[in-house]
PyMOL commands that place a pseudoatom at each C-alpha (Angstrom):
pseudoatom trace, name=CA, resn=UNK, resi=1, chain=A, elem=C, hetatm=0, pos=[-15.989, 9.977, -5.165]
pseudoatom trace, name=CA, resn=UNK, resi=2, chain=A, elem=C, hetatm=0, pos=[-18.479, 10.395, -7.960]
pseudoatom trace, name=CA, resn=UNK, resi=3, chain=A, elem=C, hetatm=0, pos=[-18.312, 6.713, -9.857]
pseudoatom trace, name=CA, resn=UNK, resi=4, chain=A, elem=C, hetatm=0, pos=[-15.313, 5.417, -8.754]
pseudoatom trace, name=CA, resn=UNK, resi=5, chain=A, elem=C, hetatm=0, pos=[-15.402, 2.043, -6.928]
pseudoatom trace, name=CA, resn=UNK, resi=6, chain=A, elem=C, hetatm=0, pos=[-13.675, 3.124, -3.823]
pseudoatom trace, name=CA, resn=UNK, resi=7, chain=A, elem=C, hetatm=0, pos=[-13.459, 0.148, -1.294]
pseudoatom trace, name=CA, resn=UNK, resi=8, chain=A, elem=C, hetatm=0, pos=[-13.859, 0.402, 2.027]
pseudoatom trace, name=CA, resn=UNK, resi=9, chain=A, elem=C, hetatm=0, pos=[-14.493, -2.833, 3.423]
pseudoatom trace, name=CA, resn=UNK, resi=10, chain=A, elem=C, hetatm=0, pos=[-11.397, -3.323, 5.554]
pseudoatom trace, name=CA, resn=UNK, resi=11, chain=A, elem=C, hetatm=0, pos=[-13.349, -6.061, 7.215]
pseudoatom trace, name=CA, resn=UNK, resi=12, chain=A, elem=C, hetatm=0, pos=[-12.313, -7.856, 10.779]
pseudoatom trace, name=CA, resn=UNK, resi=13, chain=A, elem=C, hetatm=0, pos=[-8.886, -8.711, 9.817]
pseudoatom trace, name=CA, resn=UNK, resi=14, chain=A, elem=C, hetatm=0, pos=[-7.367, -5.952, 9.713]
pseudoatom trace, name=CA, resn=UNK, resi=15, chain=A, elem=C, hetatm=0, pos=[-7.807, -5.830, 13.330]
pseudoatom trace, name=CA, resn=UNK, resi=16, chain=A, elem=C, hetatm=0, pos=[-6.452, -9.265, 13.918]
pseudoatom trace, name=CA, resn=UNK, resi=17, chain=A, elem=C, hetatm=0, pos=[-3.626, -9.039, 16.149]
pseudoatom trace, name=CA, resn=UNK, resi=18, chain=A, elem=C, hetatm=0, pos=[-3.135, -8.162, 19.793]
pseudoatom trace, name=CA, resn=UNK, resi=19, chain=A, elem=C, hetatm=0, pos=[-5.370, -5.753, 21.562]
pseudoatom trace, name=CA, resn=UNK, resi=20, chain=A, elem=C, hetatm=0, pos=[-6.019, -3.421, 18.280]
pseudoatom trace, name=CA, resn=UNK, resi=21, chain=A, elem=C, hetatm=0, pos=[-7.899, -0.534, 18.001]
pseudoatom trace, name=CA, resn=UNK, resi=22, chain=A, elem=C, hetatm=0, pos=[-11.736, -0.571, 17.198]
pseudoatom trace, name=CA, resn=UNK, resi=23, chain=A, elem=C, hetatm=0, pos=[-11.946, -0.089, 13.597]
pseudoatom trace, name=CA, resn=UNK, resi=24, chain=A, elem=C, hetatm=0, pos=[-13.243, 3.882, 12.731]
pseudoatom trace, name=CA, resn=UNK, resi=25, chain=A, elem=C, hetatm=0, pos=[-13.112, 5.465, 9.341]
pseudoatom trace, name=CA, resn=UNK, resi=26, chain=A, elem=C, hetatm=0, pos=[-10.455, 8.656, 9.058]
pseudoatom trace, name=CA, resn=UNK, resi=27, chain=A, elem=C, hetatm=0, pos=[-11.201, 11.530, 7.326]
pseudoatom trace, name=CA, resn=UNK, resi=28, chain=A, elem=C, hetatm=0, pos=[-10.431, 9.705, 4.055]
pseudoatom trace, name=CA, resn=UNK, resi=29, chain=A, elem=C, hetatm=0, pos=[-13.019, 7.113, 3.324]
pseudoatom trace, name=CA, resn=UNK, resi=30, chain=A, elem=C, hetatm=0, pos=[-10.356, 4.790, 2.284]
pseudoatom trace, name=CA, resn=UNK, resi=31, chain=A, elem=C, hetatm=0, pos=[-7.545, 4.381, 4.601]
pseudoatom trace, name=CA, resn=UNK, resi=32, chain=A, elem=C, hetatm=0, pos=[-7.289, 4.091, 8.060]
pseudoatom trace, name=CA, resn=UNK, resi=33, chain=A, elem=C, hetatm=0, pos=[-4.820, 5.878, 10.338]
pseudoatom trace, name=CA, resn=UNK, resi=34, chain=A, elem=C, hetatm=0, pos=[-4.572, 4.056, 14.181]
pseudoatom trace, name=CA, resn=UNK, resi=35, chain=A, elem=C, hetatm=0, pos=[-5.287, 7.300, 16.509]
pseudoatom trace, name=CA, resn=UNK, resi=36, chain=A, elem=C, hetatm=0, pos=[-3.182, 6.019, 19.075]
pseudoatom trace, name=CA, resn=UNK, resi=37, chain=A, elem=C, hetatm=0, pos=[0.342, 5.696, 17.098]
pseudoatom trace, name=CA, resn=UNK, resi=38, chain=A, elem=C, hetatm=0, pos=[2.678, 7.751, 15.476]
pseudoatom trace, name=CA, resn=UNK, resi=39, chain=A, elem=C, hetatm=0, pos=[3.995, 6.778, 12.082]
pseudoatom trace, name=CA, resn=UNK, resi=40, chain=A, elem=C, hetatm=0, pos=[7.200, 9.012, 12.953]
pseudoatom trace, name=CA, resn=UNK, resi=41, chain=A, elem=C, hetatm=0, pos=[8.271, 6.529, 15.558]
pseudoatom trace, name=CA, resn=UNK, resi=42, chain=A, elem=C, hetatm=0, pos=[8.602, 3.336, 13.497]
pseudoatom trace, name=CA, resn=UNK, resi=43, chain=A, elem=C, hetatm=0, pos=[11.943, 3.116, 12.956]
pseudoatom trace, name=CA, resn=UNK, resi=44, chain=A, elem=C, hetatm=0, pos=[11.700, 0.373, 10.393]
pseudoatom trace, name=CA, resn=UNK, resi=45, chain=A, elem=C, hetatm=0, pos=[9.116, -1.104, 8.443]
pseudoatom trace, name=CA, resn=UNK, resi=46, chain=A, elem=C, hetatm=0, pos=[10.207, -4.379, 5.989]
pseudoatom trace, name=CA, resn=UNK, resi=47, chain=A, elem=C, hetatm=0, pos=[7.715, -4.296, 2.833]
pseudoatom trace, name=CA, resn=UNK, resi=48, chain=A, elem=C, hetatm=0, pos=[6.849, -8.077, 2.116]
pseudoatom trace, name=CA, resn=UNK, resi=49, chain=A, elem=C, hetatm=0, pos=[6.518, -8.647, -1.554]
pseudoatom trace, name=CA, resn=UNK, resi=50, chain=A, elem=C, hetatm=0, pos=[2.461, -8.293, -2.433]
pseudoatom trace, name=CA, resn=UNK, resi=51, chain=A, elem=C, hetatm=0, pos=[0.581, -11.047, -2.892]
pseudoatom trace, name=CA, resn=UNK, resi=52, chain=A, elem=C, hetatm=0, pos=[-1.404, -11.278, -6.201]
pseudoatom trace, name=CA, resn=UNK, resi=53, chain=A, elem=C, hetatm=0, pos=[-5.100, -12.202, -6.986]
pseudoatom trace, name=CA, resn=UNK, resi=54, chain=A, elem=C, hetatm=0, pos=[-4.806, -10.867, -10.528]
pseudoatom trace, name=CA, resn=UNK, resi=55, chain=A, elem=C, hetatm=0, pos=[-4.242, -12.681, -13.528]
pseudoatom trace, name=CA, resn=UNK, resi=56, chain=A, elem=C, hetatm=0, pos=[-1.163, -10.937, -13.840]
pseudoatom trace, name=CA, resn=UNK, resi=57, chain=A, elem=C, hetatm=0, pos=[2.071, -12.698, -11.970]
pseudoatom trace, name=CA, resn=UNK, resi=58, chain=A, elem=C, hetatm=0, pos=[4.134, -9.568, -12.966]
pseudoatom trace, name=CA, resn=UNK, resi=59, chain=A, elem=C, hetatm=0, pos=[1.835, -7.402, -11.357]
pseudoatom trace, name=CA, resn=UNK, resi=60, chain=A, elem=C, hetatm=0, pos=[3.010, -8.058, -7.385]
pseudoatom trace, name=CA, resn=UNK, resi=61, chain=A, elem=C, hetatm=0, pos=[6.052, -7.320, -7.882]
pseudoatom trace, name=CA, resn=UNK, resi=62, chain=A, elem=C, hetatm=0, pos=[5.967, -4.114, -9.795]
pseudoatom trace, name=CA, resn=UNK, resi=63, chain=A, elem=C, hetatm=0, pos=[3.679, -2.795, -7.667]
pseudoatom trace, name=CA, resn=UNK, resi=64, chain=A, elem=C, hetatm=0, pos=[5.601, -3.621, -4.210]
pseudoatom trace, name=CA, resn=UNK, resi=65, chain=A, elem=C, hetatm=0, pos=[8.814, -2.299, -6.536]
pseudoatom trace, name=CA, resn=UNK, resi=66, chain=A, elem=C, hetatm=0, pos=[7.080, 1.154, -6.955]
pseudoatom trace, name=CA, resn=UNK, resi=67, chain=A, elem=C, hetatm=0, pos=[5.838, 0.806, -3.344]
pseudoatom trace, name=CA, resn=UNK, resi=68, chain=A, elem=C, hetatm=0, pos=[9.139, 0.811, -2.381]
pseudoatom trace, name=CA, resn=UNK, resi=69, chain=A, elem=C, hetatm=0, pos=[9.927, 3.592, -4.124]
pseudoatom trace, name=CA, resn=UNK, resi=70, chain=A, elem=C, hetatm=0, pos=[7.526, 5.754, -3.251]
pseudoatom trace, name=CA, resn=UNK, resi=71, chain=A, elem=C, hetatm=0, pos=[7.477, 5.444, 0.569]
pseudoatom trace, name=CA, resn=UNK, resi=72, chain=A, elem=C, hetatm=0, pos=[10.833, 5.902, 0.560]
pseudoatom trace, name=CA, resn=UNK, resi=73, chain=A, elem=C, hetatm=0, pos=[10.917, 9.385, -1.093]
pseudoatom trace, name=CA, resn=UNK, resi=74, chain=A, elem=C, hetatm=0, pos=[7.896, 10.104, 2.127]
pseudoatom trace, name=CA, resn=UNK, resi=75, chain=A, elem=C, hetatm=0, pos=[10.831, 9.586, 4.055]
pseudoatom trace, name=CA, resn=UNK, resi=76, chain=A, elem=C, hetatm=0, pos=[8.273, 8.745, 7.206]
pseudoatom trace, name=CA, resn=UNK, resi=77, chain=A, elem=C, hetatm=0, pos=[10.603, 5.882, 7.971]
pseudoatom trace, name=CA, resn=UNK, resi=78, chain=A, elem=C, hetatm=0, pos=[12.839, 3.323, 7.138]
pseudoatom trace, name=CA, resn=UNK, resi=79, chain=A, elem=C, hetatm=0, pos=[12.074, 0.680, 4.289]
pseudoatom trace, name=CA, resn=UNK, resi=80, chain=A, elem=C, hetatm=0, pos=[13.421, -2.559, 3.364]
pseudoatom trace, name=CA, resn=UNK, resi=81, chain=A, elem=C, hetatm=0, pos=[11.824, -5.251, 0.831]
pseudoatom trace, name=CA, resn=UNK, resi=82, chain=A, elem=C, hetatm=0, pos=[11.307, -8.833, 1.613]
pseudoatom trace, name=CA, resn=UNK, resi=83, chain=A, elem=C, hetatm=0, pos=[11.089, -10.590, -1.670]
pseudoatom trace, name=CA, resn=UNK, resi=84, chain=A, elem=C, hetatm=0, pos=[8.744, -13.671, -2.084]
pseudoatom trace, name=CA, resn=UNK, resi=85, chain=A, elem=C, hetatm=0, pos=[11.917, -15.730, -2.928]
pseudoatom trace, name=CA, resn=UNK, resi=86, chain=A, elem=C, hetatm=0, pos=[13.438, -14.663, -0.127]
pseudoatom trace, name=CA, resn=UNK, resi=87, chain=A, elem=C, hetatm=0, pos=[13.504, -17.885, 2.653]
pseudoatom trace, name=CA, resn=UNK, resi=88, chain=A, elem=C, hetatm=0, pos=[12.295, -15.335, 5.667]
pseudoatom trace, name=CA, resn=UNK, resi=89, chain=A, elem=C, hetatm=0, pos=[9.146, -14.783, 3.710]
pseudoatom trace, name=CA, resn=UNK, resi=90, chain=A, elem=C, hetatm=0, pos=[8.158, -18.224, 3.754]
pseudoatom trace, name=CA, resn=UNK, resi=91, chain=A, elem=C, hetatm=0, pos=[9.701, -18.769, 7.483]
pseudoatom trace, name=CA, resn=UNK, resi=92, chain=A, elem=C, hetatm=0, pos=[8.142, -15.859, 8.957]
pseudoatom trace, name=CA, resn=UNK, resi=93, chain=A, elem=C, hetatm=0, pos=[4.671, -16.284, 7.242]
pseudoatom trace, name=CA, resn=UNK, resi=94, chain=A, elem=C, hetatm=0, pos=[5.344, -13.054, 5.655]
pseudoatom trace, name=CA, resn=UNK, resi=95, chain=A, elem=C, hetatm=0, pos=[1.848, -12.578, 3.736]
pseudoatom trace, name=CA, resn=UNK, resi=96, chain=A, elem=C, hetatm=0, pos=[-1.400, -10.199, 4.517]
pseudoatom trace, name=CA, resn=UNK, resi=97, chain=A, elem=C, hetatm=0, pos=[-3.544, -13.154, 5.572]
pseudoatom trace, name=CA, resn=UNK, resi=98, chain=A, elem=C, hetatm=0, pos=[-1.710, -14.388, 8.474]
pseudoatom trace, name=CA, resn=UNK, resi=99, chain=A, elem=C, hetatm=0, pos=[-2.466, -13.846, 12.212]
pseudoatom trace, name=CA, resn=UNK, resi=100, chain=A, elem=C, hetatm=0, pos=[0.102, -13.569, 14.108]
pseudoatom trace, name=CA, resn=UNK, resi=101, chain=A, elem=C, hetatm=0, pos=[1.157, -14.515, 18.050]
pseudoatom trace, name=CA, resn=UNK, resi=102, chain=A, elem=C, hetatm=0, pos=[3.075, -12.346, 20.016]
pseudoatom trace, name=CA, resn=UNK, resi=103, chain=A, elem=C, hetatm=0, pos=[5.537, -14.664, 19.533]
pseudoatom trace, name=CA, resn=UNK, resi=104, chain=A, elem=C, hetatm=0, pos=[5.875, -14.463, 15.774]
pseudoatom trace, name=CA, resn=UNK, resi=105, chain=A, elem=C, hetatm=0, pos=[5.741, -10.708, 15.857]
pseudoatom trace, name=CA, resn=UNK, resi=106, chain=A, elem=C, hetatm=0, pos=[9.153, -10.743, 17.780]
pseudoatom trace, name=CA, resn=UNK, resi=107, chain=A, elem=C, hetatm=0, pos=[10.362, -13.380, 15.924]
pseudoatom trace, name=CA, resn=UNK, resi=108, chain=A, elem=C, hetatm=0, pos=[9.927, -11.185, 12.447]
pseudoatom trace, name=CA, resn=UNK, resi=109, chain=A, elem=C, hetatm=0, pos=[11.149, -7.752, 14.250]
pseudoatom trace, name=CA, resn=UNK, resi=110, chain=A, elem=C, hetatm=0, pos=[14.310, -9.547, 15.355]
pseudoatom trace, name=CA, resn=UNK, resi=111, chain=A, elem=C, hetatm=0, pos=[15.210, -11.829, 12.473]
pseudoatom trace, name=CA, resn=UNK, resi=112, chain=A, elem=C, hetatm=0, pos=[14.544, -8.903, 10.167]
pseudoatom trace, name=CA, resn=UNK, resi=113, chain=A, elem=C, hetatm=0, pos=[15.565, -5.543, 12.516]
pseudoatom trace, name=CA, resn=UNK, resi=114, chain=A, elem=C, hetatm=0, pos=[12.484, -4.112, 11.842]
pseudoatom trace, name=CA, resn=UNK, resi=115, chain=A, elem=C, hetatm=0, pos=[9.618, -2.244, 14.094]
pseudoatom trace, name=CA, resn=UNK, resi=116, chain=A, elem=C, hetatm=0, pos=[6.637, -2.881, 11.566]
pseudoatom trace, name=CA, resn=UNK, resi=117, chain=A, elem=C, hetatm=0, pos=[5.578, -5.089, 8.963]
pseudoatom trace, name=CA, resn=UNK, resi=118, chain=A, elem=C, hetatm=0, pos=[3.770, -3.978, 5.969]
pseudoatom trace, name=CA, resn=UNK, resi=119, chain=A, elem=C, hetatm=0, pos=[1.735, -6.480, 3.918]
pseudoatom trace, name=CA, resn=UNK, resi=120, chain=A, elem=C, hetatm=0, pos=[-0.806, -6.558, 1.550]
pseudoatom trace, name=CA, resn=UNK, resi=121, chain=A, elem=C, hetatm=0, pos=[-2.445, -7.702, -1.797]
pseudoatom trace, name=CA, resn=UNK, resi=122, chain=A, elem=C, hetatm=0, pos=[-2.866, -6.642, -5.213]
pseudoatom trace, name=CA, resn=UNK, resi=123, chain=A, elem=C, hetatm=0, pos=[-6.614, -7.749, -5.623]
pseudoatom trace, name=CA, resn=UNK, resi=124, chain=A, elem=C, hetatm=0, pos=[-7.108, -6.810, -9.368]
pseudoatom trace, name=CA, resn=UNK, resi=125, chain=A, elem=C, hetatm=0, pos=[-5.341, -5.396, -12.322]
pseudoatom trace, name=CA, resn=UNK, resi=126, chain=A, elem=C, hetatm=0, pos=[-6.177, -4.920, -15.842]
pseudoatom trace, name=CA, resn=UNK, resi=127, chain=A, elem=C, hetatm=0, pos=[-4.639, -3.325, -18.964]
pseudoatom trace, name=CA, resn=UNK, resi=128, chain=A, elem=C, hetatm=0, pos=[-5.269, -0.783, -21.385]
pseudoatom trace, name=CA, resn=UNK, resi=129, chain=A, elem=C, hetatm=0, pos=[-7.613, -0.054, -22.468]
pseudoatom trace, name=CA, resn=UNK, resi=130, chain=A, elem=C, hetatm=0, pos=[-9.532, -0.343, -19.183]
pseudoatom trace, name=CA, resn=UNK, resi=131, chain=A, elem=C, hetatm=0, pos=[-6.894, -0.012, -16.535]
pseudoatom trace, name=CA, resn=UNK, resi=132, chain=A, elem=C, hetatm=0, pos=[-7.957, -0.504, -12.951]
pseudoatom trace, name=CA, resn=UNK, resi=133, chain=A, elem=C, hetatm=0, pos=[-5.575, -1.565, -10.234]
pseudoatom trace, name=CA, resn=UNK, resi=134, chain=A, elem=C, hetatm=0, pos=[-6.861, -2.764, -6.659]
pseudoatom trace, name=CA, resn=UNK, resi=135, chain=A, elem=C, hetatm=0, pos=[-5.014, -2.822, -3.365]
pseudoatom trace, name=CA, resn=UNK, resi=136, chain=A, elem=C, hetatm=0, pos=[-5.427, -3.944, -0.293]
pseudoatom trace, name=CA, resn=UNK, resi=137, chain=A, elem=C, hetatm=0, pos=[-2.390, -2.822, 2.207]
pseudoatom trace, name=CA, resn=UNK, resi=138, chain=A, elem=C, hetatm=0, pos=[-1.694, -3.182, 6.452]
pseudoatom trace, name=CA, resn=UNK, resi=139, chain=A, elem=C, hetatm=0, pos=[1.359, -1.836, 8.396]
pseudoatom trace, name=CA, resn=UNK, resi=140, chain=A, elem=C, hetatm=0, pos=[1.339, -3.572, 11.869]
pseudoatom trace, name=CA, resn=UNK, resi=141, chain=A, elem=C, hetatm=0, pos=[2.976, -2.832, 14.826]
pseudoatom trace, name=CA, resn=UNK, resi=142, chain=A, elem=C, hetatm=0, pos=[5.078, -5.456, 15.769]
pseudoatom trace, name=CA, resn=UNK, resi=143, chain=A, elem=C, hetatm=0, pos=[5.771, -4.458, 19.268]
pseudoatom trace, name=CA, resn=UNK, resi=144, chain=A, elem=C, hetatm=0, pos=[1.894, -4.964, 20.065]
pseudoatom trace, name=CA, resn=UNK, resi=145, chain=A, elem=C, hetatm=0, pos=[0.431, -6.087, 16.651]
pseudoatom trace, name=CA, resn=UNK, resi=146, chain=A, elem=C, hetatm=0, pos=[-1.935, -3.328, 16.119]
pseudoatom trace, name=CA, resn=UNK, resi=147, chain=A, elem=C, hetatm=0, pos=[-2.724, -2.032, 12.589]
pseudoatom trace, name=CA, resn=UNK, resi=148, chain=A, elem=C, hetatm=0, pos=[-0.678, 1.167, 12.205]
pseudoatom trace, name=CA, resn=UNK, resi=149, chain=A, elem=C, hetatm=0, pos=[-2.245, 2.192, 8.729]
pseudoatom trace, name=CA, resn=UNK, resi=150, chain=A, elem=C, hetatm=0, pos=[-4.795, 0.248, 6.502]
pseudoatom trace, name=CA, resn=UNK, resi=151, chain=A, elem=C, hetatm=0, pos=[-5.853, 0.861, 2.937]
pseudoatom trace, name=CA, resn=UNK, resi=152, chain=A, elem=C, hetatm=0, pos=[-7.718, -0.719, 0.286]
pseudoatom trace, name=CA, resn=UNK, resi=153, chain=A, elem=C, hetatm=0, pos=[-8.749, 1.287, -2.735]
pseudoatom trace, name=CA, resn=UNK, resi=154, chain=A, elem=C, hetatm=0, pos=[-9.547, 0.637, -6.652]
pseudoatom trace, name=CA, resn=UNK, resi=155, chain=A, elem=C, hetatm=0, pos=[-8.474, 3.004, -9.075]
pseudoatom trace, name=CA, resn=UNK, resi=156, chain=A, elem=C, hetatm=0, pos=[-9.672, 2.846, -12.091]
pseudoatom trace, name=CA, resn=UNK, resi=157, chain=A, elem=C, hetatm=0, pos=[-8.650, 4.957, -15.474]
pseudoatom trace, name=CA, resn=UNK, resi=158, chain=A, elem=C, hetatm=0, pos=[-11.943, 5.101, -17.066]
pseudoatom trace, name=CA, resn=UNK, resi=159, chain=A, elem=C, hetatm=0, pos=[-13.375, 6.870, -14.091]
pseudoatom trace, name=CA, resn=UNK, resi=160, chain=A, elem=C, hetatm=0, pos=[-13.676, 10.905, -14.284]
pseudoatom trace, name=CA, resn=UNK, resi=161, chain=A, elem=C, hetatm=0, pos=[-12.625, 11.206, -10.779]
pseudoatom trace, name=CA, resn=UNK, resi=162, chain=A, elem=C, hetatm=0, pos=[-9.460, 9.235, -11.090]
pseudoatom trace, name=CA, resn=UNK, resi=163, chain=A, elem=C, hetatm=0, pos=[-8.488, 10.955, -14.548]
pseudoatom trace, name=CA, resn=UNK, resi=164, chain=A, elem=C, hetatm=0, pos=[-8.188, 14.129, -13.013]
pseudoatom trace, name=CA, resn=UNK, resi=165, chain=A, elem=C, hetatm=0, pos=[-6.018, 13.187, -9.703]
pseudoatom trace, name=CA, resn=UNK, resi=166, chain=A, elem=C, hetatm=0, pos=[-3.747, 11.769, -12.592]
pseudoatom trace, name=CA, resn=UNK, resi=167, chain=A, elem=C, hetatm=0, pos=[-4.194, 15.579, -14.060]
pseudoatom trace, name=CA, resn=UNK, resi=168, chain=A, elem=C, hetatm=0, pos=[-3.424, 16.590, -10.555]
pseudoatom trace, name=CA, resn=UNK, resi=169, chain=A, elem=C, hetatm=0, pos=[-0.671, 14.271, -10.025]
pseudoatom trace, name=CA, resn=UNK, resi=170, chain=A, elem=C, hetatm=0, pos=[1.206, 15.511, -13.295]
pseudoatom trace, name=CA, resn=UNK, resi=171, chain=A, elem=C, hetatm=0, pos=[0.668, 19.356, -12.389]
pseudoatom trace, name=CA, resn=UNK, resi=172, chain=A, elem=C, hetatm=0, pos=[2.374, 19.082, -8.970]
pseudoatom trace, name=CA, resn=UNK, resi=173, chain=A, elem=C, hetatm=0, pos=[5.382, 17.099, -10.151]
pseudoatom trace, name=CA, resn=UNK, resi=174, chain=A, elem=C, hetatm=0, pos=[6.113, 19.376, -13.156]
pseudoatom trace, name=CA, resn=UNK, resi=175, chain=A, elem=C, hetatm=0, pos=[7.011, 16.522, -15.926]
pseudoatom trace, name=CA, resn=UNK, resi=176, chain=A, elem=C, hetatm=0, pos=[8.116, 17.042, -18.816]
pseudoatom trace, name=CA, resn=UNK, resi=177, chain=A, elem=C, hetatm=0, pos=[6.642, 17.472, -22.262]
pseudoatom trace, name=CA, resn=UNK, resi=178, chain=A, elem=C, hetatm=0, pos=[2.868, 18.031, -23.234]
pseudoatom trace, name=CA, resn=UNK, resi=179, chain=A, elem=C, hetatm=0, pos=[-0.161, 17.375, -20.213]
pseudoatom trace, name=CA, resn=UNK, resi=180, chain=A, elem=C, hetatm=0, pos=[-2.038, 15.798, -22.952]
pseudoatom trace, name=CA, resn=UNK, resi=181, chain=A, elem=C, hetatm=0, pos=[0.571, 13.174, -23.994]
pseudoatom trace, name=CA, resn=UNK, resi=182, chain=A, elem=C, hetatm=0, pos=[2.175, 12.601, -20.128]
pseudoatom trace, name=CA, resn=UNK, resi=183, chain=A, elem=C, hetatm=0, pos=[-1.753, 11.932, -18.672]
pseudoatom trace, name=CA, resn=UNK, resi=184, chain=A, elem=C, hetatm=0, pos=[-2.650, 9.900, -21.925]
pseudoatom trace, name=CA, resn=UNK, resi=185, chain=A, elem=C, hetatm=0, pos=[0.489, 7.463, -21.082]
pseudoatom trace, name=CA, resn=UNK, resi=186, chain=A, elem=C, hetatm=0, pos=[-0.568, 6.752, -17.710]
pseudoatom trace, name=CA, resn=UNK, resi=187, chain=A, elem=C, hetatm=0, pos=[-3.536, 5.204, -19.193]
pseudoatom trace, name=CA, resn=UNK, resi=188, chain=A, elem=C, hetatm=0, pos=[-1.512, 2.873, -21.785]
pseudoatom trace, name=CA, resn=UNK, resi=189, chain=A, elem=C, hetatm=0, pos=[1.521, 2.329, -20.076]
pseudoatom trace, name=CA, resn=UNK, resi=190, chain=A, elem=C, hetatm=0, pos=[1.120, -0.362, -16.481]
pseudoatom trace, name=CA, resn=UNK, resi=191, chain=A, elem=C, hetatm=0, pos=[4.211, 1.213, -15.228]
pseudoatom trace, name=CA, resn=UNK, resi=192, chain=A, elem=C, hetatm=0, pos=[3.297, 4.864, -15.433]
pseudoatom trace, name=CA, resn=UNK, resi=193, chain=A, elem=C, hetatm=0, pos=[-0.188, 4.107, -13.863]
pseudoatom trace, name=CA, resn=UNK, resi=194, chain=A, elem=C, hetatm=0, pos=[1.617, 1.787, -11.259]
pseudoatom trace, name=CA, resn=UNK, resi=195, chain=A, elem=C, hetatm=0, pos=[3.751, 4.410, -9.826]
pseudoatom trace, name=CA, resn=UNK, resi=196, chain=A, elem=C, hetatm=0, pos=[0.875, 6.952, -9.989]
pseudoatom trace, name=CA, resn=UNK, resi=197, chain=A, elem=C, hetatm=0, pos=[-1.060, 4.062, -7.795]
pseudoatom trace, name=CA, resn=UNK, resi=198, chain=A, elem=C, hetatm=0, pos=[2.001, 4.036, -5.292]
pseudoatom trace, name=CA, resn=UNK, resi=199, chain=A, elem=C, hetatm=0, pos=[2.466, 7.620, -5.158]
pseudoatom trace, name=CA, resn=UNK, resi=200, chain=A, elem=C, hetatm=0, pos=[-1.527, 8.334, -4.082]
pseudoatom trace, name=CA, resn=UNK, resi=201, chain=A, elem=C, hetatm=0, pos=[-1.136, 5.190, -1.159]
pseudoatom trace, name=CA, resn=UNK, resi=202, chain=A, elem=C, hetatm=0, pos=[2.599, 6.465, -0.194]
pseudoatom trace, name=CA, resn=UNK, resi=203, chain=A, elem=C, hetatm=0, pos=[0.272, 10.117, 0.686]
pseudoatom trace, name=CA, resn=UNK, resi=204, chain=A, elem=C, hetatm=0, pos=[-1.683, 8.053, 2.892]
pseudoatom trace, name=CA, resn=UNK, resi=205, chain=A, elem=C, hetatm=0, pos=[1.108, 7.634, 5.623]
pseudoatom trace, name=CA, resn=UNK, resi=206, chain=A, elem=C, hetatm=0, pos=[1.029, 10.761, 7.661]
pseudoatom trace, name=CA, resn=UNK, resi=207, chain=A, elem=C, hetatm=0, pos=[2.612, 10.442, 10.803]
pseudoatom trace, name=CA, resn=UNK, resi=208, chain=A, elem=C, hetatm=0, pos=[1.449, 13.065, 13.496]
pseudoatom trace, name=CA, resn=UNK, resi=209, chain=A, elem=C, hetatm=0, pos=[2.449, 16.365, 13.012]
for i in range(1, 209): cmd.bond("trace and resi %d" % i, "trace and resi %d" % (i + 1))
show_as sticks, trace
zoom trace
């Protein structure tokens, strides 16, 4: 993808869990789709609150906000949001580094009514005038605890490749007002570039057809 930093090193853990697939690149080179499951099953999938390796504390949550936002409009399944300051995050070990037992997998799909949990990790953000934003994402199944979907990705504003999917991006959806100025404030503004971030990983969830 010409000089952009794409990241595919979605390394062991993402297969941590109960009897998960071996790990096999899809026809994107930077998410993973589990053969063997259907995204239009899961009924319900609670969103835990990012966590955040940046030096930006703000960061996790608008980025899990947009999340939110844009899965939803994929209407693939259900969504809710489990907030960091939420007590079932801390109870339920609700962050992308945990392994969990059978045991806590039914414990989080029946304190929270859910069929999947999606968790993840902003891994780097910085501001104009170099923006870059890095994610690392997993939905698992919590009826078996195999990875559903798995991403991890940089995109990066300075990079030719990513300028013109925000082109791309802008063209499809029809803004408002002149390309020049609407692509030029994804750059500047974190907001704009963090919803252009969650719209490209919301894509990513294709459930069979």
């Amino acid at each position: 993808m010409g000089s952009l930093k794409t990241v595919f090193l979605l390394l062991p853990i993402l297969l941590l869990g109960c009897g998960g697939p071996s790990f096999f690149p899809s026809h994107s080179d930077y998410y993973y789709l589990n053969p063997n499951k259907d995204l239009g099953a899961i009924g319900k999938v609670a969103l835990a609150e990012l966590a955040n390796d940046s030096a930006f504390p703000q960061i996790s949550a608008d980025v899990t906000e947009a999340l939110f936002q844009a899965v939803q409009k994929r209407q693939v399944f259900g969504l809710i949001v489990v907030r960091q300051s939420d007590p079932a995050f801390r109870s339920l070990q609700l962050d992308s580094n945990t392994e969990y037992t059978l045991e806590q997998l039914s414990t989080i799909r029946k304190t929270l009514n859910c069929d999947a949990v999606l968790t993840g990790t902003v891994t780097g953000f910085k501001p104009y005038p170099h923006m870059t934003i890095g994610l690392r994402l997993k939905l698992i199944d919590l009826a078996d605890g195999q990875i559903l979907w798995a991403l991890e990705q940089i995109w990066d504003t300075t990079d030719k490749t990513t300028e013109d999917r925000i082109k791309s991006y802008y063209s499809r959806h029809n803004f408002m007002g002149s390309a020049t100025l609407r692509e030029k404030l994804v750059t500047i503004s974190s907001l704009r570039f963090v919803k252009f971030v969650a719209y490209e990983t919301a894509e990513t969830l294709q459930p069979k057809m």
